[in-house]
C-alpha positions in Angstrom: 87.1 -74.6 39.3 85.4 -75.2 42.7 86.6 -73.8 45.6 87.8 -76.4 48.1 86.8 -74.2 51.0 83.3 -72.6 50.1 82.5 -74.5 46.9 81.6 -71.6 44.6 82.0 -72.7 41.2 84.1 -69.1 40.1 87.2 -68.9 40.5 90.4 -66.6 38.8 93.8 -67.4 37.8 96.4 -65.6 39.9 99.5 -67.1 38.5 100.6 -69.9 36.3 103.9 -71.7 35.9 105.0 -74.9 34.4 105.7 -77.7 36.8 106.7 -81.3 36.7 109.7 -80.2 34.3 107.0 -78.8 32.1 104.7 -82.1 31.8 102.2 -79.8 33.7 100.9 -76.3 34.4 100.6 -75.1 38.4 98.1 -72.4 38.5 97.1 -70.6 42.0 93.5 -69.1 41.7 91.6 -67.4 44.0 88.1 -67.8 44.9 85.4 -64.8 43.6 83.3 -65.5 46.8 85.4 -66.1 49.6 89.2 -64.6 48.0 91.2 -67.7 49.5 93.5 -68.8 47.6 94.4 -72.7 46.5 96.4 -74.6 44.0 95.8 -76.5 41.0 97.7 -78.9 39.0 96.8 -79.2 34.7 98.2 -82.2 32.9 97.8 -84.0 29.4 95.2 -86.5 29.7 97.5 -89.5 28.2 95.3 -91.9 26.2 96.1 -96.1 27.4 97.7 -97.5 24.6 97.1 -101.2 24.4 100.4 -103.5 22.3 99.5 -105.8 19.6 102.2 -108.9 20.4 103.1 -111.6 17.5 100.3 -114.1 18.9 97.3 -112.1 18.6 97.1 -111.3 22.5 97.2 -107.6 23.8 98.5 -105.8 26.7 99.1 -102.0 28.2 101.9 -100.5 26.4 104.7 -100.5 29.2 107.6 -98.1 28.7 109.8 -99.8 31.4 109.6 -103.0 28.9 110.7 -100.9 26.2 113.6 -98.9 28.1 114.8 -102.9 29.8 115.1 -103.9 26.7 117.5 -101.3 25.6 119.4 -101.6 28.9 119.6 -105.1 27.9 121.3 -104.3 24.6 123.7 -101.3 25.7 124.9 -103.7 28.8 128.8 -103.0 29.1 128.4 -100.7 26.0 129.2 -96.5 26.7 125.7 -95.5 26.4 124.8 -93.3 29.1 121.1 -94.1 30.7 120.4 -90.5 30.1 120.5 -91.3 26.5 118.1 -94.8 26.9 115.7 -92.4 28.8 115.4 -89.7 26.4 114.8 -92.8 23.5 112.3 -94.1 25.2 110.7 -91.0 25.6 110.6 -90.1 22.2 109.5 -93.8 21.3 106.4 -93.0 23.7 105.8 -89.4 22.2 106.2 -91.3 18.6 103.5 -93.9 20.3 101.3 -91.8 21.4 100.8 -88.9 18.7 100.1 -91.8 16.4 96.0 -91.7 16.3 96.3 -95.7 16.6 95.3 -96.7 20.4 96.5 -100.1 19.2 100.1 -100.9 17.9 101.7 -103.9 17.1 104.9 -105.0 18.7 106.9 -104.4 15.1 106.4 -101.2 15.2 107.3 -100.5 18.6 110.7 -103.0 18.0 111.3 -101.6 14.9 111.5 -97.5 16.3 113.9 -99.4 19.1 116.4 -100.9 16.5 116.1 -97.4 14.6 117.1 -95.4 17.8 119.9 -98.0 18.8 121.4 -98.2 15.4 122.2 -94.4 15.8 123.5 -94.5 19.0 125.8 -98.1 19.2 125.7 -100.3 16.5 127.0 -103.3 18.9 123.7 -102.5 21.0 122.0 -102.4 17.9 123.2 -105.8 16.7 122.0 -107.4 20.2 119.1 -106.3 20.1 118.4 -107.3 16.4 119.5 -110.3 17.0 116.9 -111.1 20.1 113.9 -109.2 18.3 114.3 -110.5 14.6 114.9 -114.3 16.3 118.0 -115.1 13.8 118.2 -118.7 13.5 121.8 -119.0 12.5 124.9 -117.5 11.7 124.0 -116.6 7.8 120.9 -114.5 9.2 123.3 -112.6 11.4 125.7 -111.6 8.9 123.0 -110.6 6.3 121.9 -107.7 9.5 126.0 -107.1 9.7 126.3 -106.5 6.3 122.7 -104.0 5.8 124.6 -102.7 8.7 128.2 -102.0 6.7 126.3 -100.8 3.9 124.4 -98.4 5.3 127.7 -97.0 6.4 129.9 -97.0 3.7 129.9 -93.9 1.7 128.5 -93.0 -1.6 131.0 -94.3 -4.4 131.5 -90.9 -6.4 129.9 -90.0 -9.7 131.8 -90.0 -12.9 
């Protein structure tokens, strides 16, 4: 690491610790020539992940769209925002150790609907209902009924 006051390329490590609730590494070093000492920050390098939508057409992968969309679904519902925040966060991490820099909007509605079923099936429901377009009534109690069925206990073994 250069040394922002003499610009020797050596430098050592005096102390590390995590910062930015652990998304990155603080490290003070000290210079070999001079011995000030200066800060540095180390954080993931976060690859842009670009969304595949229905049409064809792409654009940046947007975790506020994601976590709206929720908070669209869970309006008046007891889900805590702590709860959306830690979803969408683990949607991202899902995103993002997936090799693909490109993902299409199923999958990324698809982990939503997964994470809201466990959480509130009303919210769940909602957004179901928005993201899988249901044309009628019928097409809404098919989801209901997956819904009840997934539910329902095992019937015992004779």
């Amino acid at each position: 690491m250069k040394c922002p006051y003499c610009g020797y390329k050596e430098s050592k490590v005096v102390d590390s610790r995590p910062a930015d609730e652990g998304n990155s590494i603080r490290r003070r070093r000290e210079c070999l020539a001079c011995e000030k000492r200066f800060t540095t920050y180390e954080t993931m390098e976060s690859l842009p992940m670009v969304v595949i939508k229905k049409d064809g057409s792409r654009q940046s992968f947007d975790r506020s769209k994601v976590l709206g969309s929720m908070l669209r679904a869970c309006e008046k519902r007891t889900v805590s925002i702590a709860d959306l925040e830690r979803m969408t966060d683990e949607i991202e991490q899902t995103l993002q150790n997936n090799l693909d820099r490109e993902i299409p909007t199923v999958l990324v509605g698809e982990q939503v609907m997964e994470k809201l079923r466990n959480v509130d099936e009303v919210a769940y429901v909602r957004f179901a209902s928005v993201y899988r377009q249901f044309k009628d009534i019928h097409t809404f109690m098919d989801e209901l009924a997956k819904l009840l069925e997934a539910k329902q206990p095992a019937a015992p073994q004779e």
